[in-house]
C-alpha positions in Angstrom: 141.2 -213.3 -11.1 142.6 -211.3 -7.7 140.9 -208.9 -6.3 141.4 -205.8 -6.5 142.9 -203.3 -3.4 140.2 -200.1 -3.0 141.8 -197.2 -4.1 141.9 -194.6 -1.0 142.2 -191.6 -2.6 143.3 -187.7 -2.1 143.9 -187.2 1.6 143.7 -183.0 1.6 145.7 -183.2 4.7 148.5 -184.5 3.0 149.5 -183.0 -0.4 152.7 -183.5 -0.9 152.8 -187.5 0.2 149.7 -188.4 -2.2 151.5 -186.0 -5.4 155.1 -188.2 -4.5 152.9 -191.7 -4.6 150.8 -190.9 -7.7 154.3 -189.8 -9.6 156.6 -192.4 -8.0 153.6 -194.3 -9.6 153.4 -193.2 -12.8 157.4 -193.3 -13.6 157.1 -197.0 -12.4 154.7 -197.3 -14.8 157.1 -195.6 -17.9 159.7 -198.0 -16.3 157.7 -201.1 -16.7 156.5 -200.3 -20.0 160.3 -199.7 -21.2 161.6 -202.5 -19.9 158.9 -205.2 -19.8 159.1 -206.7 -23.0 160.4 -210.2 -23.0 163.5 -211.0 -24.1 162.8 -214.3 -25.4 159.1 -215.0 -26.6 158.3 -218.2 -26.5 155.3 -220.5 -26.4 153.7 -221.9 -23.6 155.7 -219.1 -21.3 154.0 -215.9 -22.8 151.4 -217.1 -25.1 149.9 -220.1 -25.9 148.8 -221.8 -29.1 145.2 -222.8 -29.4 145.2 -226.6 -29.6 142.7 -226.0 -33.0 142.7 -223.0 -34.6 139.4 -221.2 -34.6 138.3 -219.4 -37.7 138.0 -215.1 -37.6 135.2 -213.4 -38.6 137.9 -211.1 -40.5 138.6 -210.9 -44.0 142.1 -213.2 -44.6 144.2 -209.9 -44.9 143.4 -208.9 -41.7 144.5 -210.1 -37.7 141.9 -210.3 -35.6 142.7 -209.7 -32.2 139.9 -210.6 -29.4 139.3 -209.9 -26.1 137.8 -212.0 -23.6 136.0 -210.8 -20.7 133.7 -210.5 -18.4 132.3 -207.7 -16.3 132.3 -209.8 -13.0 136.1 -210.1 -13.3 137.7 -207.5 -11.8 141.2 -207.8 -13.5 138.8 -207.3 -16.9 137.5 -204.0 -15.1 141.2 -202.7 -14.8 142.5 -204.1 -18.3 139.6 -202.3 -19.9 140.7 -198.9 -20.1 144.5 -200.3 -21.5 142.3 -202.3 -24.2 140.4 -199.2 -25.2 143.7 -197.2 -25.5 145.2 -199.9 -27.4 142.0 -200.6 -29.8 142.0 -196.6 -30.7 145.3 -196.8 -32.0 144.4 -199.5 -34.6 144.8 -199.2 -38.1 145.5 -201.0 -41.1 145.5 -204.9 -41.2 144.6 -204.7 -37.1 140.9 -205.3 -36.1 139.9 -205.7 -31.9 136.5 -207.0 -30.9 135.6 -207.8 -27.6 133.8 -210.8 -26.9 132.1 -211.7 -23.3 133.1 -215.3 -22.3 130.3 -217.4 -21.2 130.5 -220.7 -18.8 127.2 -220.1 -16.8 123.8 -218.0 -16.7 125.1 -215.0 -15.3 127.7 -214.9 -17.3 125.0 -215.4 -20.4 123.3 -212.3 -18.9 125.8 -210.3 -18.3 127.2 -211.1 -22.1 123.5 -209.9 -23.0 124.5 -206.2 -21.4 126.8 -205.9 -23.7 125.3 -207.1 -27.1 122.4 -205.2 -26.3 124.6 -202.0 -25.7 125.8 -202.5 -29.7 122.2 -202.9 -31.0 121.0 -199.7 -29.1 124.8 -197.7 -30.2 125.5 -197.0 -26.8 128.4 -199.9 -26.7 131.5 -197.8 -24.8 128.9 -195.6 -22.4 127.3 -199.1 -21.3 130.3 -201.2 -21.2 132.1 -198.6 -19.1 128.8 -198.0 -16.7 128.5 -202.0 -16.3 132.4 -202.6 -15.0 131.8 -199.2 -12.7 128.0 -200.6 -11.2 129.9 -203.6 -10.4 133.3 -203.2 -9.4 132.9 -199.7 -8.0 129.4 -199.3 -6.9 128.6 -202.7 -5.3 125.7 -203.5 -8.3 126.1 -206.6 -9.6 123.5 -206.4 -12.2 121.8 -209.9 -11.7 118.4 -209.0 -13.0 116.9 -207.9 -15.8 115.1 -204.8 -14.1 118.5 -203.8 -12.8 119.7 -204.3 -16.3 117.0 -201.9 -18.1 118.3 -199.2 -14.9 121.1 -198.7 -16.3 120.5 -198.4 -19.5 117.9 -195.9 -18.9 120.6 -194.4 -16.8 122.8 -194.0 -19.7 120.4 -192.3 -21.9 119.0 -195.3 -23.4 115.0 -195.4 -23.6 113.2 -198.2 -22.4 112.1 -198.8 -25.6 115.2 -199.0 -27.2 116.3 -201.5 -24.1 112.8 -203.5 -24.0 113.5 -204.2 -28.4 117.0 -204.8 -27.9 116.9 -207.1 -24.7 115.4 -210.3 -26.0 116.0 -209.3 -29.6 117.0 -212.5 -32.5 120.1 -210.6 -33.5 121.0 -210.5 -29.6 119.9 -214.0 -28.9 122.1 -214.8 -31.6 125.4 -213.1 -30.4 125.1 -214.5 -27.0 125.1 -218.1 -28.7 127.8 -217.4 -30.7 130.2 -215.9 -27.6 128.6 -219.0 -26.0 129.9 -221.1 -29.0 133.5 -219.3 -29.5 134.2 -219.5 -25.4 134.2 -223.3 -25.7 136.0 -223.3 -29.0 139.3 -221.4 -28.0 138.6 -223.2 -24.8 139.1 -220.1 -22.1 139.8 -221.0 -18.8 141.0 -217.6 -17.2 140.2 -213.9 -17.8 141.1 -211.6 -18.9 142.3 -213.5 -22.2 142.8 -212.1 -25.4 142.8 -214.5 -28.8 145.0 -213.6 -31.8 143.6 -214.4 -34.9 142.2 -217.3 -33.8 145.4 -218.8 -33.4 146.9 -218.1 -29.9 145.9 -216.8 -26.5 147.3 -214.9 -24.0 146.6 -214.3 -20.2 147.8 -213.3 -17.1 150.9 -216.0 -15.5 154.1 -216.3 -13.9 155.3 -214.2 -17.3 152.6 -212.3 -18.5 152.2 -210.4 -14.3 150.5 -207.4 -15.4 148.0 -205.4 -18.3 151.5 -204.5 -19.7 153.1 -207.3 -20.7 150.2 -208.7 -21.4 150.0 -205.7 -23.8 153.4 -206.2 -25.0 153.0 -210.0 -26.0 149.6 -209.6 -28.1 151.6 -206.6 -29.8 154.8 -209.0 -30.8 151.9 -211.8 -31.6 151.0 -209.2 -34.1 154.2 -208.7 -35.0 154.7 -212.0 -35.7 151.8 -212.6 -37.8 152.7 -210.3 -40.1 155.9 -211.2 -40.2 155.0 -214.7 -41.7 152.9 -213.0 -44.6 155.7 -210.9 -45.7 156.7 -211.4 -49.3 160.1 -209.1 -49.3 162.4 -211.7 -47.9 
């Protein structure tokens, strides 16, 4: 995980240079996304192959594609938004869940912000608020009161928060991200499992959110590929 530079923003007294940067920006961007995706695609450069494959909680017909984070990790915080965009454009045989990783008690609590977002149905508004509190507004939400504040902050009543917070079906989903951390055995984040069957992170190949993007894509691609009966 690198940190991230702060973003300076608008400068009123100069237009015209902050325009040119943000679309000098965003045609790098249309660039990248054109001609990022790797020519060759090969394991152990842009993927990698979990050593055992873990099962999905997906019905056989359908890829499972998982990602890893956590909302300490500021490379998580920027790949969220990309994620999003990419998880409202799935259909069909696709489904995306996104699982906190879990090596150590903050990371336990924090994976309790989220699963306690779900069981109160506020999961995007929380999920969103708990990257911005952190990376943005210097809140690293290491208690529980801190916790139910932002919650309540995001329309959620305490009594919703108090019933979700140290709820079984919560308890339980912790345990299980707990479980599933160890099992595809995540060492770096952001990561995102396919179908139980390969990872892929951020390395010398996978630089940035969009190749990153464009390998789970030809993962996908592949997968589907191999349960093709018309060849």
């Amino acid at each position: 995980m690198k940190k991230n530079p702060r973003y300076k923003g608008y400068n009123p007294q100069q237009p015209n240079k902050w325009v040119i940067t943000v679309l000098l920006s965003l045609l790098s961007g249309i660039f990248q996304l054109a001609w990022a995706q790797p020519r060759e695609f090969i394991e152990g450069v842009h993927y990698q192959a979990l050593a055992k494959p873990v099962q999905t909680e997906t019905d056989a017909d359908r890829i499972e594609v998982r990602e890893i984070f956590w909302y300490g990790c500021p490379e998580c915080a920027t790949l969220e938004p990309v994620m999003t965009d990419w998880g409202e454009g799935v259909r069909g045989d696709l489904v995306l869940y996104r699982m906190p990783a879990i090596w150590n008690d903050i990371m336990a609590l924090h994976a309790r912000i989220y699963y306690s977002a779900i069981a109160v149905n506020a999961e995007e508004a929380i999920h969103r608020a708990a990257f911005k509190a952190i990376h943005q507004d210097n809140n690293p939400l290491r208690t529980e009161s801190g916790i139910r504040e932002l919650f309540l902050a995001n329309s959620v009543t305490a009594a919703a928060f108090d019933k979700a917070w140290n709820s079984g079906e919560v308890n339980s989903q912790v345990e299980n991200a707990r479980q599933r951390t160890a099992e595809y055995n995540v060492e770096k984040l952001p990561s995102v499992i396919v179908n139980g069957r390969f990872e892929v992170t951020h390395n010398k190949a996978i630089y940035n959110h969009i190749e990153l993007n464009i390998a789970v894509n030809m993962l996908v691609r592949r997968l589907r590929d191999e349960r093709r009966t018309d060849f």
